[in-house]
N, C-alpha and C positions, 0 to 999 in steps of 0.2 A: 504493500500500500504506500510504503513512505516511497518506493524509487517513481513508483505512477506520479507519484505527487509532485517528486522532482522533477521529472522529465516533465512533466505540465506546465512548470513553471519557466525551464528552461526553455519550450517552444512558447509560450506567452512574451520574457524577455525578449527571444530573438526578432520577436514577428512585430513586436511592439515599440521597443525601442532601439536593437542593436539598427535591425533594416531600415529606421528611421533615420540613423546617425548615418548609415552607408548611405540613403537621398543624398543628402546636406554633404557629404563628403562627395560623390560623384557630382553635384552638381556647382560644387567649388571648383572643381579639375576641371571641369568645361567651362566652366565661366572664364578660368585664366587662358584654356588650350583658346578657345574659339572667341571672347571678348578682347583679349587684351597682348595675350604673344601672338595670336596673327595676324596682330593690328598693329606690330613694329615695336611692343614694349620686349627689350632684351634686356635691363638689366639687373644680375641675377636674385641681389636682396631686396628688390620690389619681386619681380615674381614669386621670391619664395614666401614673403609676407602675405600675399593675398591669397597664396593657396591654403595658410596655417589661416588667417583670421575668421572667425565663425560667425559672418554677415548676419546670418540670420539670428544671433541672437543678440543681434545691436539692432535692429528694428524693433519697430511696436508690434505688433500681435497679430494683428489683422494683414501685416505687409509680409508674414514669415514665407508663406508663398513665392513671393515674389523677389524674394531677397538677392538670389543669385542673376536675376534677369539683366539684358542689358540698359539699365535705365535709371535714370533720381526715382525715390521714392519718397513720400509723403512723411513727415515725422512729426506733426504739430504744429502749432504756432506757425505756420507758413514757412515750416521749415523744411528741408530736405537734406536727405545723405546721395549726397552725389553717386552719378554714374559709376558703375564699378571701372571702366575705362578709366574716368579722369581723374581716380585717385589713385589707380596707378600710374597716368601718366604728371600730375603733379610730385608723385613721391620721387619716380625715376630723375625729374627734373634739379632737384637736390642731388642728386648722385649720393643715397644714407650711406650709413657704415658706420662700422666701430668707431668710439670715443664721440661721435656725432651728439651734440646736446641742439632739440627745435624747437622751437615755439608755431603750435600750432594756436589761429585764431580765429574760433568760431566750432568749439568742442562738435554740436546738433547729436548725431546719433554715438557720437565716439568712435568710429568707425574706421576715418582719417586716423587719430590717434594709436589705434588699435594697429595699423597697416605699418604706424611709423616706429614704433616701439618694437615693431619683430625686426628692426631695418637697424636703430639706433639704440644707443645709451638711455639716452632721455628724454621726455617729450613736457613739455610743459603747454598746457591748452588750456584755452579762455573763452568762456561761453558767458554772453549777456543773457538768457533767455535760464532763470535760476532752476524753475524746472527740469528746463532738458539737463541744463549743467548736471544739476544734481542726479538726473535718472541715468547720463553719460555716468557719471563716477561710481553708481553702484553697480553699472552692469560692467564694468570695465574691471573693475573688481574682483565680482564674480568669476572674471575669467583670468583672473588672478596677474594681471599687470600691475606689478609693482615698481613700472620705472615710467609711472605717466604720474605727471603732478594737473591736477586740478583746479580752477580759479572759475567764481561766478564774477563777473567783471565787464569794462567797456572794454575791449578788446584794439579801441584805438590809440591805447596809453599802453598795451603790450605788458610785459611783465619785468622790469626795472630792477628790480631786487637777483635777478636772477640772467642777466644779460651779461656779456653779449650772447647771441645765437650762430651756431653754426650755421642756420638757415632756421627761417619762416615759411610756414604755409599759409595763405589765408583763403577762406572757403568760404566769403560770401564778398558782393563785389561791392567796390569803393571809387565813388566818383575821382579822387587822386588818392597817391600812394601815401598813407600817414606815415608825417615826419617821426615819430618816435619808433616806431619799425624798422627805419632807415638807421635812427641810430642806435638799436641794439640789436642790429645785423654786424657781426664780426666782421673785419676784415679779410677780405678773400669768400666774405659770405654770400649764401644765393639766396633769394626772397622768390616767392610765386607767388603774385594775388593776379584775379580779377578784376579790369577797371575798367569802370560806364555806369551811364546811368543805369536806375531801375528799371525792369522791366523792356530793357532794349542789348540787342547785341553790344557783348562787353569784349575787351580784350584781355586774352590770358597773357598777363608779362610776366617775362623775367629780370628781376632787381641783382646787378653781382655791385657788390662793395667790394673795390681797388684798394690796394693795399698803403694809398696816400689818403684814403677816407672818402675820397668822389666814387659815384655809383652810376652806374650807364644801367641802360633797361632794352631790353629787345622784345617787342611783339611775335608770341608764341601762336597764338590760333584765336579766333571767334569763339568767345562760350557764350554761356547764359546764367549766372549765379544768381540766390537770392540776395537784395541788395543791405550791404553792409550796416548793421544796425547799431545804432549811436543811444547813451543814457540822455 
């Protein structure tokens, strides 16, 4: 009677939850094979990051579905976690790696965060929106990242205390590039944000700080961010 029992149970777990983790896992491996490496992202500690991070359980509940698709998905507050493409291809854009400390700005689902922490040392991120900050920091948790630091904050005053950066992410777009950004980007550092108005084609730039303190920017591609939110 007890091995019936066992056995019942062991076909219960497998059918229930192991083949559930296998979805989520095959459909992580094709998000990267067919969203993002055959779309020219090569390099190696972005792909390996996004094959480890567990998208689906950085969304809300209703998107789990959809998590691995190629597309933003809806996160609240008119927020979204970006395309799984463009957070690969802002991460790759940094070139992460060992001893790397970023400031990411604009936490939304922790997602970005999540991608940069399997790449880097350290991530420190800033969400205006206290909610999501705070729902980012418990599930980022949960999934036991102990080298992203947290802040509910205005994200256009950056984090000071804890500057300079190796590089900056910013994940929601900014009619110009915030001075205090520019200046807790390291020397030799690289900046990604979005810049344009709201709700109209934006430009993805790239910020590199010269190692005399002047910073040149080069227009990256057309996106479309939600627009950068001020206290």
């Amino acid at each position: 009677m007890k091995i019936s029992f066992y056995i019942l149970w062991f076909f219960l777990y497998f059918f229930f939850f192991a083949s559930g983790q296998d979805k989520y896992e095959r459909d992580r491996q094709q998000m990267v094979d067919r969203q993002i490496e055959a779309r020219g992202i090569t390099n190696k500690a972005t792909l390996s990051a996004m094959r480890k991070v567990e998208r689906h359980r950085l969304v809300p509940k209703e998107q789990v579905k959809n998590a691995y698709q190629d597309r933003p998905l809806p996160i609240g507050h008119g927020q979204t976690i970006s395309q799984p493409y463009m957070v690969a291809y802002m991460t790759e854009i940094i070139r992460p790696g060992p001893g790397m400390k970023v400031l990411e700005i604009g936490t939304g689902s922790g997602y970005q965060a999540a991608v940069l922490a399997e790449a880097v040392d350290e991530v420190y991120t800033i969400e205006i929106i206290e909610s999501l900050g705070k729902s980012a920091e418990e599930k980022l948790n949960k999934l036991g990242y102990d080298n992203i630091y947290t802040k509910v904050a205005d994200g256009f005053y950056g984090w000071e205390e804890h500057a300079p950066f190796d590089a900056i992410v910013v994940t929601a777009a900014s009619e110009f590039i915030p001075p205090p950004l520019i200046e807790q980007l390291k020397e030799g550092g690289k900046m990604v944000i979005p810049v344009g108005a709201p709700f109209t084609t934006q430009h993805l730039m790239l910020v590199e700080k010269k190692k005399d303190g002047k910073w040149k920017t080069k227009n990256l591609l057309p996106v479309r961010f939600v627009p950068f939110t001020r206290n």
